[in-house]
N, C-alpha and C positions, 0 to 999 in steps of 0.2 A: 586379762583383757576381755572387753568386750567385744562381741563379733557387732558388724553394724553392718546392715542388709541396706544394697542398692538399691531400690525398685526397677528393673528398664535395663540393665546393664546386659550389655553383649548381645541385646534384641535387635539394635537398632533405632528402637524408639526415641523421637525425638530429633532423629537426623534426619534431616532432610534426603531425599532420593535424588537424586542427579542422572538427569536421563542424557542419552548420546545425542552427538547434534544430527538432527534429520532423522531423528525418532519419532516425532510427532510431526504428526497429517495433518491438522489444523495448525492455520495463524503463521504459516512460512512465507519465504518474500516472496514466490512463484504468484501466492494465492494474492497477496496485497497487491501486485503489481496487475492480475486481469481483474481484480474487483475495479480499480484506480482506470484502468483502459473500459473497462467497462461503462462506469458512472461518464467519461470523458465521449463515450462514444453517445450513448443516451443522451445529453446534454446536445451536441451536434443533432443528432435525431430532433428534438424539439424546437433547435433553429431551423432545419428545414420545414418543418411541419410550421412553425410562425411564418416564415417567408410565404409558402405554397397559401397560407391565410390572409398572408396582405395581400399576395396577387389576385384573391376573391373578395378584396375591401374590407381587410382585416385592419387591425389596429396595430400604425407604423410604430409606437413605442414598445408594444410587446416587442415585436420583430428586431426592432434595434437591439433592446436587454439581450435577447436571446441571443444574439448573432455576438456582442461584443461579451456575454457570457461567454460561449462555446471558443470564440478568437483567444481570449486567457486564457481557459481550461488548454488549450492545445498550445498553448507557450509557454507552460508552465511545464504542460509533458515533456514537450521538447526541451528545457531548460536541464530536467530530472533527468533524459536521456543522455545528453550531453555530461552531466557531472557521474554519471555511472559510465560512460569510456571512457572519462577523464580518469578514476577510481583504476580502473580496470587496466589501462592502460599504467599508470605507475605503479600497479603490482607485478604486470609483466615486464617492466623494465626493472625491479626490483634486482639486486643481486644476492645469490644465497650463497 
């Protein structure tokens, strides 16, 4: 018989690495969730700053966009709030 040589074998190579969950510091939902409050809060910051421009004779349609922008962005959060104690909620009523 012939011997026939593996290349990789018993190294690992090739397999993929499988890291524990909460190993990595980047791209967790902590961080998605204050980039997302963040962008939502900015958004409100720019409606106030368009309104404080139309009360100096700014232009009432910027002001509108902005204002009915920032009203969606904060009902959508609130939406996404709601379906995560909804989540949360039937895992603590779960039974193990």
């Amino acid at each position: 018989m012939s011997d026939m040589k593996i290349n990789g074998a018993g190294t690992g190579q090739g397999i993929p690495q499988i890291k524990p969950i909460g190993s990595e510091q980047q791209g967790g939902f902590e961080d998605l969730m204050q980039e997302a409050i963040g962008k939502i809060s900015q958004v409100q910051t720019n409606a106030e700053k368009a309104v404080k421009e139309l009360a100096s004779g700014g232009d009432p349609g910027e002001a509108i966009i902005a204002m009915n922008k920032a009203d969606q962005d904060f009902q959508i959060m609130v939406e996404v709030r709601n379906k995560l104690l909804a989540a949360y909620e039937r895992v603590m009523n779960m039974q193990v």
